[in-house]
N, CA, C and O atoms as a GROMACS GRO file, in nm:
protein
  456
    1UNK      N    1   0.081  -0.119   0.000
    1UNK     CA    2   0.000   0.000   0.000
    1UNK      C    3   0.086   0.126   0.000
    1UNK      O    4   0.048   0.223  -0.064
    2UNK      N    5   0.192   0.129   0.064
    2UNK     CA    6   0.255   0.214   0.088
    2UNK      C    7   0.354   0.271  -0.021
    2UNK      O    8   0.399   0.386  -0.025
    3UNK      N    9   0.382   0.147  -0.127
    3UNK     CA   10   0.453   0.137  -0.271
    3UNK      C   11   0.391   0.220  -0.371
    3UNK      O   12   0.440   0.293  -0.457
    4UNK      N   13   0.266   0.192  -0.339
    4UNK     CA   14   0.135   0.254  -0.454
    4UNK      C   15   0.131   0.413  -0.390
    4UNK      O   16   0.078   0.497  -0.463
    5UNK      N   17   0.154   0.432  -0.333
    5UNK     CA   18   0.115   0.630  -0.275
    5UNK      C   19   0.259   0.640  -0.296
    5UNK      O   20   0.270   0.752  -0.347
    6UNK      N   21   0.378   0.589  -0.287
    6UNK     CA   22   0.483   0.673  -0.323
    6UNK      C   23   0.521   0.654  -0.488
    6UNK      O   24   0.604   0.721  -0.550
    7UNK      N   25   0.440   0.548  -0.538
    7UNK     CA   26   0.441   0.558  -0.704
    7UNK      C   27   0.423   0.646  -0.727
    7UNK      O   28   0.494   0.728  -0.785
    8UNK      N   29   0.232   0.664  -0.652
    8UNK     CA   30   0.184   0.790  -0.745
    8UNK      C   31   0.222   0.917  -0.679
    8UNK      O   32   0.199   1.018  -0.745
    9UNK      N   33   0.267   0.931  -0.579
    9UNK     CA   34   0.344   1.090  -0.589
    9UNK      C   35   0.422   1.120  -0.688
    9UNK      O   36   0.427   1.211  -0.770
   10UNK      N   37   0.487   1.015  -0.664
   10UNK     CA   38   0.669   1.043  -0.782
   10UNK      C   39   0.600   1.061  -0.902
   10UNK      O   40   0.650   1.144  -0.979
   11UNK      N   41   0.470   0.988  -0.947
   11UNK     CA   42   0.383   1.043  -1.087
   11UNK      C   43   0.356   1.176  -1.074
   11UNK      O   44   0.400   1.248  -1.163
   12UNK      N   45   0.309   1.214  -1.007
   12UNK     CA   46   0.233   1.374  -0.975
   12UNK      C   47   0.328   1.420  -0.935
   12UNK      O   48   0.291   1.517  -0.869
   13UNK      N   49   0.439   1.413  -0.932
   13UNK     CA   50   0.569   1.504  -0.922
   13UNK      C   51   0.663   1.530  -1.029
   13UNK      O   52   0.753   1.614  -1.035
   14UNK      N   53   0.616   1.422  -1.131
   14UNK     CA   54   0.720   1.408  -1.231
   14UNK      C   55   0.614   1.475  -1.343
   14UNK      O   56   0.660   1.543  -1.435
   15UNK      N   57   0.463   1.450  -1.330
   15UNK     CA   58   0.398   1.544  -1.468
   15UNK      C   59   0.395   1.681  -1.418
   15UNK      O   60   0.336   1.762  -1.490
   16UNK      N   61   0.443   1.721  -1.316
   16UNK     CA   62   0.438   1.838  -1.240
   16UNK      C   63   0.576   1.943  -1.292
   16UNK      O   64   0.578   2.061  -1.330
   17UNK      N   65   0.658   1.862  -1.278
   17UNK     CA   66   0.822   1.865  -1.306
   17UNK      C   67   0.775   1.919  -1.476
   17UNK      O   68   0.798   2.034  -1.510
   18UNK      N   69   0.730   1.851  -1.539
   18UNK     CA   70   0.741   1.827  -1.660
   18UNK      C   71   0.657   1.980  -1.692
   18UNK      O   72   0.717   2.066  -1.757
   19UNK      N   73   0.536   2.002  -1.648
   19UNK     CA   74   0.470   2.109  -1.660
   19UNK      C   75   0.564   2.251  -1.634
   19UNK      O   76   0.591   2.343  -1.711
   20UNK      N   77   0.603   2.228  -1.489
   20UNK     CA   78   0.712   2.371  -1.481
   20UNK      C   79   0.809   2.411  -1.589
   20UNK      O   80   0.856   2.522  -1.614
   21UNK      N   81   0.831   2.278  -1.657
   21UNK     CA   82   0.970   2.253  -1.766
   21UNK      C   83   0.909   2.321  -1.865
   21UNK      O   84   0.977   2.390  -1.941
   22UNK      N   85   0.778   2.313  -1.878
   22UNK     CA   86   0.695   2.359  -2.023
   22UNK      C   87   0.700   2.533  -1.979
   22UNK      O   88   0.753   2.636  -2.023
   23UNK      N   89   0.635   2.504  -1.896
   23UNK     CA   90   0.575   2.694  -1.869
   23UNK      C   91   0.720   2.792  -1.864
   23UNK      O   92   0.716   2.914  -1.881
   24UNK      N   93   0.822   2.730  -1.842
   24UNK     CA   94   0.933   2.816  -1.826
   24UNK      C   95   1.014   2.825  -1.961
   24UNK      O   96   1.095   2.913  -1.991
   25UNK      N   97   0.971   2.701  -2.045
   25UNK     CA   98   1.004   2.724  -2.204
   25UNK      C   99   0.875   2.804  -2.318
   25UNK      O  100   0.863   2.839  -2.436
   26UNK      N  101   0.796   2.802  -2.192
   26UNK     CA  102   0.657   2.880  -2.316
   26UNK      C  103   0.691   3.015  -2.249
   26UNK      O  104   0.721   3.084  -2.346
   27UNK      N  105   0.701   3.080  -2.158
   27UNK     CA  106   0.778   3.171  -2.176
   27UNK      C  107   0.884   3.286  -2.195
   27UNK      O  108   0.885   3.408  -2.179
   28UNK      N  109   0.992   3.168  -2.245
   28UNK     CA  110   1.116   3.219  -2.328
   28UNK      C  111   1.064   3.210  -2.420
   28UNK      O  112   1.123   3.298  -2.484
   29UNK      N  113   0.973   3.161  -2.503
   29UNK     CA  114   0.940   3.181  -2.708
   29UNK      C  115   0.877   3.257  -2.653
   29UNK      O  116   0.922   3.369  -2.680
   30UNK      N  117   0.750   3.267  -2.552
   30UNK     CA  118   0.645   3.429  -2.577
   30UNK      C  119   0.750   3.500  -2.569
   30UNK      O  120   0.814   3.496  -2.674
   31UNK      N  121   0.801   3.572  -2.479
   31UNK     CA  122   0.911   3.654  -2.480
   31UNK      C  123   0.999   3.684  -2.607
   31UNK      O  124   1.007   3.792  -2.666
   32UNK      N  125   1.046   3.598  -2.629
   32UNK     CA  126   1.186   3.614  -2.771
   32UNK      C  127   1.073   3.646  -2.882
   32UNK      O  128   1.110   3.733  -2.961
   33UNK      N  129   0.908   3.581  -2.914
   33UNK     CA  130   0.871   3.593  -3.040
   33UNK      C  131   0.780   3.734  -3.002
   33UNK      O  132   0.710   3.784  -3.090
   34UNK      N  133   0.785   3.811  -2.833
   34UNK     CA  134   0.738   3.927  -2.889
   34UNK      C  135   0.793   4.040  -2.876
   34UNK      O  136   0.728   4.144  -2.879
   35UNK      N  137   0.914   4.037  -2.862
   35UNK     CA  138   1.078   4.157  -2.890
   35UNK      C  139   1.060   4.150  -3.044
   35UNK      O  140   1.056   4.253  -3.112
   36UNK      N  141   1.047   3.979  -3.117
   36UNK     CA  142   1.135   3.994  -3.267
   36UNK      C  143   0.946   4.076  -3.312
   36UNK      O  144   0.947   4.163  -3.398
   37UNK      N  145   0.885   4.059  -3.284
   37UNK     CA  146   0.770   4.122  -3.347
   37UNK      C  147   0.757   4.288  -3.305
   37UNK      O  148   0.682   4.367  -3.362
   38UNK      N  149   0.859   4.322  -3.177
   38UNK     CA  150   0.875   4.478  -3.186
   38UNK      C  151   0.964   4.577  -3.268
   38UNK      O  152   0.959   4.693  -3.307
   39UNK      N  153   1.099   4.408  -3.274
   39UNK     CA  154   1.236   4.494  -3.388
   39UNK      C  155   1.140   4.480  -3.459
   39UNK      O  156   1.068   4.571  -3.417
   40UNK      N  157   1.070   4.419  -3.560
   40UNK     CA  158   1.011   4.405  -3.708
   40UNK      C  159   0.911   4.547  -3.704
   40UNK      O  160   0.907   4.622  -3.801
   41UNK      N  161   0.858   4.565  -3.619
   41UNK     CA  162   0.785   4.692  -3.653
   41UNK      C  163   0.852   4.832  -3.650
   41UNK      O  164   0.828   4.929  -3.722
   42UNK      N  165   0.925   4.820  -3.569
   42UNK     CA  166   1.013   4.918  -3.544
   42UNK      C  167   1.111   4.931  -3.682
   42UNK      O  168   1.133   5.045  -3.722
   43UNK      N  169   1.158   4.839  -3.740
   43UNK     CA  170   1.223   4.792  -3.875
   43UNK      C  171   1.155   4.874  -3.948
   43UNK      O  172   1.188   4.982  -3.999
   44UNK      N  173   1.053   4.814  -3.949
   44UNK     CA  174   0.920   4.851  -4.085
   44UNK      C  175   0.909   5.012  -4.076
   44UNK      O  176   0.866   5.084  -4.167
   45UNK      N  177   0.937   5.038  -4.000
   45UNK     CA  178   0.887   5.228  -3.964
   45UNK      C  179   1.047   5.246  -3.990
   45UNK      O  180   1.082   5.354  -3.942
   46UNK      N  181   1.132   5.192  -4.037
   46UNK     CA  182   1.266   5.280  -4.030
   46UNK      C  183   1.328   5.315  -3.912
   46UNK      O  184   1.420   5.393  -3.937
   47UNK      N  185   1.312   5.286  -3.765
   47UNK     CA  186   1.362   5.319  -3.696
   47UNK      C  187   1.454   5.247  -3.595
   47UNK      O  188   1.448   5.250  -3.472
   48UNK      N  189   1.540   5.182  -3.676
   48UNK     CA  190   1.602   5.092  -3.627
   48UNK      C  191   1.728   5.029  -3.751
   48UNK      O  192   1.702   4.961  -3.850
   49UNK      N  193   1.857   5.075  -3.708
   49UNK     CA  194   1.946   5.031  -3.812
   49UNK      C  195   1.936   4.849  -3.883
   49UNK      O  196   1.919   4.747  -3.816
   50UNK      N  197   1.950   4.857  -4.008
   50UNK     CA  198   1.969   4.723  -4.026
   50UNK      C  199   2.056   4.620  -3.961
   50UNK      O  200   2.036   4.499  -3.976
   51UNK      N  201   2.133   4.658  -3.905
   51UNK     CA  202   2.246   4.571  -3.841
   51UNK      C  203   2.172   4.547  -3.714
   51UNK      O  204   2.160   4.435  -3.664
   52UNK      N  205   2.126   4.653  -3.666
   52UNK     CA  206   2.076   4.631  -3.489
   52UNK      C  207   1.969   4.510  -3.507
   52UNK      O  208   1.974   4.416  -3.428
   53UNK      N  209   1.856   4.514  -3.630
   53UNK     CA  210   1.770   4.418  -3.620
   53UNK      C  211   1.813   4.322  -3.673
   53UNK      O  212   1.751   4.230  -3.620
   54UNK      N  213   1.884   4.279  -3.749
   54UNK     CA  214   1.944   4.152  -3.812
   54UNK      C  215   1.959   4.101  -3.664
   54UNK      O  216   1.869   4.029  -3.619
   55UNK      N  217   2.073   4.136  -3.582
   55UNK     CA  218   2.095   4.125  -3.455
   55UNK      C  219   1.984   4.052  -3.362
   55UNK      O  220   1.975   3.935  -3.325
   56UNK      N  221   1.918   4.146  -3.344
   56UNK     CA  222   1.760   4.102  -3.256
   56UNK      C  223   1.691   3.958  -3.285
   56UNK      O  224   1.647   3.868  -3.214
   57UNK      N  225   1.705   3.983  -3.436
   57UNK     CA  226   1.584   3.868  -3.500
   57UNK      C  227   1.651   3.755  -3.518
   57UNK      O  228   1.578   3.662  -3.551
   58UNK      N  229   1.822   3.717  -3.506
   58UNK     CA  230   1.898   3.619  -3.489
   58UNK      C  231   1.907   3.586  -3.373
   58UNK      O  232   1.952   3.475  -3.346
   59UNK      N  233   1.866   3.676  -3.269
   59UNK     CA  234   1.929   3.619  -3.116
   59UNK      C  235   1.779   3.565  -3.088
   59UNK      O  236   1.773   3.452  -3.040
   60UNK      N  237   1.652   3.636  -3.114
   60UNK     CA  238   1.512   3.574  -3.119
   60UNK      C  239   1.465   3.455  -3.160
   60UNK      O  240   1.389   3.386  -3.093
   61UNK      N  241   1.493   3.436  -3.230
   61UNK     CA  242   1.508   3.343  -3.321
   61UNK      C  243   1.568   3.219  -3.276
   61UNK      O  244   1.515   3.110  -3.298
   62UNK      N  245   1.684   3.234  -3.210
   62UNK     CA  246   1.737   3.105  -3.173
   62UNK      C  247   1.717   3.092  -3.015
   62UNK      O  248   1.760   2.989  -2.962
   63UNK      N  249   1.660   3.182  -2.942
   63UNK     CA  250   1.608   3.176  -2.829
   63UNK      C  251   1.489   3.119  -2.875
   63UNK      O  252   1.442   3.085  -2.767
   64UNK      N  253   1.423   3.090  -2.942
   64UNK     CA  254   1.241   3.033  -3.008
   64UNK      C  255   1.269   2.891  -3.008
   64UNK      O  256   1.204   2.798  -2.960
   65UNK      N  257   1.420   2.894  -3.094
   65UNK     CA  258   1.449   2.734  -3.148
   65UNK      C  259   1.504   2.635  -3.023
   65UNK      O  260   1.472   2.516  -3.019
   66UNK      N  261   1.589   2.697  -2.921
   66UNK     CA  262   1.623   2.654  -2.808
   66UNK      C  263   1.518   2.615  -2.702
   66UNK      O  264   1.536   2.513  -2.636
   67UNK      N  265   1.406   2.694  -2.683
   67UNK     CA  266   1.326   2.690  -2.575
   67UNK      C  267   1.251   2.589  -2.644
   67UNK      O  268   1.242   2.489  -2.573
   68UNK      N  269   1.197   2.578  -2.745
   68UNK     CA  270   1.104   2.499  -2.838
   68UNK      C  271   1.177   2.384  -2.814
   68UNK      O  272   1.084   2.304  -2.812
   69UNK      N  273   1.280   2.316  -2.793
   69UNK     CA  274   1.338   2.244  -2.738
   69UNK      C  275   1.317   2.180  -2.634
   69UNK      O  276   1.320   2.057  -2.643
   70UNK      N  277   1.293   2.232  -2.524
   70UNK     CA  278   1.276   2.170  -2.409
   70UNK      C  279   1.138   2.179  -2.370
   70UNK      O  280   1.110   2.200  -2.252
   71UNK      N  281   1.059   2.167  -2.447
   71UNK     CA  282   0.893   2.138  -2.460
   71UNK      C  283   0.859   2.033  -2.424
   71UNK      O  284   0.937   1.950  -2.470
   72UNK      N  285   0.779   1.986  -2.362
   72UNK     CA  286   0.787   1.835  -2.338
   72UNK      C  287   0.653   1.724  -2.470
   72UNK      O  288   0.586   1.790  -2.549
   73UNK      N  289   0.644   1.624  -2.468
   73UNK     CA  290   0.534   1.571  -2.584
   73UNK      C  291   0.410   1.584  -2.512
   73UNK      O  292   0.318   1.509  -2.546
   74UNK      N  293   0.389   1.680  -2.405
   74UNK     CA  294   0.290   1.655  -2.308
   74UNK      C  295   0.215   1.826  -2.396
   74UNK      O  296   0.093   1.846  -2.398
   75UNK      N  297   0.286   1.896  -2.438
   75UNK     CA  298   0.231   2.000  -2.450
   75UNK      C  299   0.264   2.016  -2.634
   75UNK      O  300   0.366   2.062  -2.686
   76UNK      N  301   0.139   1.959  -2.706
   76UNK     CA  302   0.160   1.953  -2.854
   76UNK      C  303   0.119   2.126  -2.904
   76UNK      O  304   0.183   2.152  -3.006
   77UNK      N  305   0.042   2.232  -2.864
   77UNK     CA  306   0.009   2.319  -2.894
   77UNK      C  307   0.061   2.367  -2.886
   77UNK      O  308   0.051   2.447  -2.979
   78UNK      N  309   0.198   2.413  -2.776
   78UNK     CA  310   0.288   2.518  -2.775
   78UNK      C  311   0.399   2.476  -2.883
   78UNK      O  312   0.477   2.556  -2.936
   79UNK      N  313   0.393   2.344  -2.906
   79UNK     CA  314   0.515   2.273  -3.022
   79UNK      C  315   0.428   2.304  -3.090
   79UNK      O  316   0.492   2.214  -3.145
   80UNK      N  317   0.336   2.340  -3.155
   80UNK     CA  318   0.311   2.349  -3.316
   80UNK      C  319   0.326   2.506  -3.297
   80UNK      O  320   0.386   2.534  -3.401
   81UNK      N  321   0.305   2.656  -3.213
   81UNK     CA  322   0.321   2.755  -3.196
   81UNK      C  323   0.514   2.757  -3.208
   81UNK      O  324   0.568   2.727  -3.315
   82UNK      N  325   0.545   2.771  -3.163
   82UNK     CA  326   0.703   2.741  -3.181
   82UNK      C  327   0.748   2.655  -3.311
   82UNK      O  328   0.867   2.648  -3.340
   83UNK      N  329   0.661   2.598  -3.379
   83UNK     CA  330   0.742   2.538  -3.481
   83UNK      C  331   0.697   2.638  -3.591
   83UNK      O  332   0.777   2.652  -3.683
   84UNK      N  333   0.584   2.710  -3.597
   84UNK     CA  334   0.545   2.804  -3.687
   84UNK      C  335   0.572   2.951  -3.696
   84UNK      O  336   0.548   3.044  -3.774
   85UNK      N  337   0.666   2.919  -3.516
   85UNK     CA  338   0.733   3.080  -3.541
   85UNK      C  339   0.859   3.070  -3.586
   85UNK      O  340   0.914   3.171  -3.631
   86UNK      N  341   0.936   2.925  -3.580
   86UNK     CA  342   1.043   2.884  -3.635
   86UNK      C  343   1.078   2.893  -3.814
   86UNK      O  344   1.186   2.882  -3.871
   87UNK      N  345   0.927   2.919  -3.877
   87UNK     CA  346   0.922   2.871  -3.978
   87UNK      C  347   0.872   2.962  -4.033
   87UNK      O  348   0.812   2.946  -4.140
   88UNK      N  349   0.879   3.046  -3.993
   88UNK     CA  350   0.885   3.232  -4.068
   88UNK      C  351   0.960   3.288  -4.102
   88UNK      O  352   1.053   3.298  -4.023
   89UNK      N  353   0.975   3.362  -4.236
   89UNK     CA  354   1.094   3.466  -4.215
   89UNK      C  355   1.141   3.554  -4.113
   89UNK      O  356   1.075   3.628  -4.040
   90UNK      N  357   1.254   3.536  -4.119
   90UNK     CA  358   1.327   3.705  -4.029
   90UNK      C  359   1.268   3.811  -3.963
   90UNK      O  360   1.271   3.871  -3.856
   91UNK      N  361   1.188   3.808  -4.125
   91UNK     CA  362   1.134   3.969  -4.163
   91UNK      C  363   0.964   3.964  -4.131
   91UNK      O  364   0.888   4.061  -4.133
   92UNK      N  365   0.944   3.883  -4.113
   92UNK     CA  366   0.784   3.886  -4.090
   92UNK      C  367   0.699   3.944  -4.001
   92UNK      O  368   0.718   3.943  -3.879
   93UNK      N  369   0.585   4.006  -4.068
   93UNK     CA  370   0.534   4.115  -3.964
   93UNK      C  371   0.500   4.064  -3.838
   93UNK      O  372   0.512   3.952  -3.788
   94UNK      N  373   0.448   4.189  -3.790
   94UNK     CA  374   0.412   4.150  -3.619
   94UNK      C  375   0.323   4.066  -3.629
   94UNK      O  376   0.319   3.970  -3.552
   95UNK      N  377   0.192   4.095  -3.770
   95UNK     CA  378   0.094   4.081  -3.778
   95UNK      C  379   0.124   3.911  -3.766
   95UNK      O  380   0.052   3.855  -3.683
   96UNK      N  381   0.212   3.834  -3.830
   96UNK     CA  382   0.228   3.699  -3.816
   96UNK      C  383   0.312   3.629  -3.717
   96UNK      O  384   0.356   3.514  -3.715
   97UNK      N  385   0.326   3.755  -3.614
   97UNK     CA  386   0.395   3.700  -3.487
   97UNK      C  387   0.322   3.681  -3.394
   97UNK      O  388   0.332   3.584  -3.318
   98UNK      N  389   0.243   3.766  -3.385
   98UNK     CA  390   0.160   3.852  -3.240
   98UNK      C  391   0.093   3.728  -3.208
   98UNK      O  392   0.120   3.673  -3.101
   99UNK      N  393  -0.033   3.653  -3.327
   99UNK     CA  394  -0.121   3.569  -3.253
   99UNK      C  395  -0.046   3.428  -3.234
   99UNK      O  396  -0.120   3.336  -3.266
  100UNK      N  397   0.078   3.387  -3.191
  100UNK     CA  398   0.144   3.295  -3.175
  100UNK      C  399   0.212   3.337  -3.037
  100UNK      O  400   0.256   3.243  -2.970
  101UNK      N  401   0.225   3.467  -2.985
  101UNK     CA  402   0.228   3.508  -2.886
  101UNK      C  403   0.133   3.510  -2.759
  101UNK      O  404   0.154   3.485  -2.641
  102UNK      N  405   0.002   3.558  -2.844
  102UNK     CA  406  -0.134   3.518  -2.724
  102UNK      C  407  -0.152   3.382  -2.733
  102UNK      O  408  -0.190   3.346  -2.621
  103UNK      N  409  -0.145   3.290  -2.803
  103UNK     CA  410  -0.164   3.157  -2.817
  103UNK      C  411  -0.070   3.112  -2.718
  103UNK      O  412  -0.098   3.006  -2.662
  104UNK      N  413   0.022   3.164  -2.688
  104UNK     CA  414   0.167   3.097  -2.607
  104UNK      C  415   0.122   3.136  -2.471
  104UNK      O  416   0.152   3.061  -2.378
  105UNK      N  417   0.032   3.277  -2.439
  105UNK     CA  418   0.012   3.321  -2.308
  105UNK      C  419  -0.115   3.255  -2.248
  105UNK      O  420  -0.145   3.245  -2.129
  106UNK      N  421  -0.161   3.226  -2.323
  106UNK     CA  422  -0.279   3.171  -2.303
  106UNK      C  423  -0.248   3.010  -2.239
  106UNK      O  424  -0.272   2.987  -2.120
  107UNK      N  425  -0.194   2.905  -2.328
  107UNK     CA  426  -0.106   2.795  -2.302
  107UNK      C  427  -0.055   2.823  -2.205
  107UNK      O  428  -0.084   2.735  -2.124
  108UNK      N  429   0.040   2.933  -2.137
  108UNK     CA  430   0.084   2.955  -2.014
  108UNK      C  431   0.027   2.988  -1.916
  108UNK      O  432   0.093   2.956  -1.818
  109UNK      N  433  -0.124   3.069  -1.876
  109UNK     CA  434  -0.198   3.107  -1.806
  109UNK      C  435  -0.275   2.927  -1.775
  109UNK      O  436  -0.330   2.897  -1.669
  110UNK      N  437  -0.264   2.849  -1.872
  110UNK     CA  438  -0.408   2.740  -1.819
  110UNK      C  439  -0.248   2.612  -1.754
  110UNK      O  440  -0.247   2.500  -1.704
  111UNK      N  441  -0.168   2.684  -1.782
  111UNK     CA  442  -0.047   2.604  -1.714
  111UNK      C  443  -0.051   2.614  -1.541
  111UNK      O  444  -0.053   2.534  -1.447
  112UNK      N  445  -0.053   2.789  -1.565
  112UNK     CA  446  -0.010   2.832  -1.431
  112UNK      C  447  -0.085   2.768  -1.376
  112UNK      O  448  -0.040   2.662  -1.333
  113UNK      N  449  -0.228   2.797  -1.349
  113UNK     CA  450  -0.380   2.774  -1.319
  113UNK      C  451  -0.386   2.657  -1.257
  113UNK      O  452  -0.436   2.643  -1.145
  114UNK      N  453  -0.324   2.543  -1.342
  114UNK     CA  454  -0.337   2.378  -1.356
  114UNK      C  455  -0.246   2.368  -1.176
  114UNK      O  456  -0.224   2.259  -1.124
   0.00000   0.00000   0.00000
């Protein structure tokens, strides 16, 4: 009896584990995919050297691809959000950043919650 309650803790500790692992990689991509959606606008208006945003949208970018990484198979919606911000240009507007951003906060709010 006593085997079976410390199974299932170590279960409910380990999808627990696994959840914190998610929410702390969902938001490094919200984060990184909504800086690269401020250089890009900021870009788009001219106010921002080309070099500085090349900069931004490479370090964004691979902060997206890194965190998207340590996603676990428990959380398929934030992996298809991260694989579609992976799979944008550089240069792509906010307009195709932004709702991959509330999609990510949202995923993170029913995390916290949980």
């Amino acid at each position: 009896m006593k085997l079976v309650a410390l199974l299932s803790l170590a279960l409910v500790d380990a999808c627990s584990s696994g959840q914190r692992a998610d929410l702390v990689a969902i938001k490094g991509i919200r984060s990184a995919a909504a800086e690269w959606a401020l250089v890009n606008r900021e870009a788009e208006r001219g106010r921002l050297t080309s070099a500085f945003a090349k900069g931004m949208r490479e370090a964004a970018r691979e902060n997206i691809a890194k965190e998207a990484r340590a996603i676990t198979q428990t959380n398929p919606q934030a992996a298809h959000h991260a694989a579609v911000l992976q799979a944008l240009p550089s240069n792509a507007t906010p307009g195709l950043i932004v709702p991959h951003v509330k999609a990510l906060r949202q995923i993170g709010a029913a995390l916290e919650s949980s």
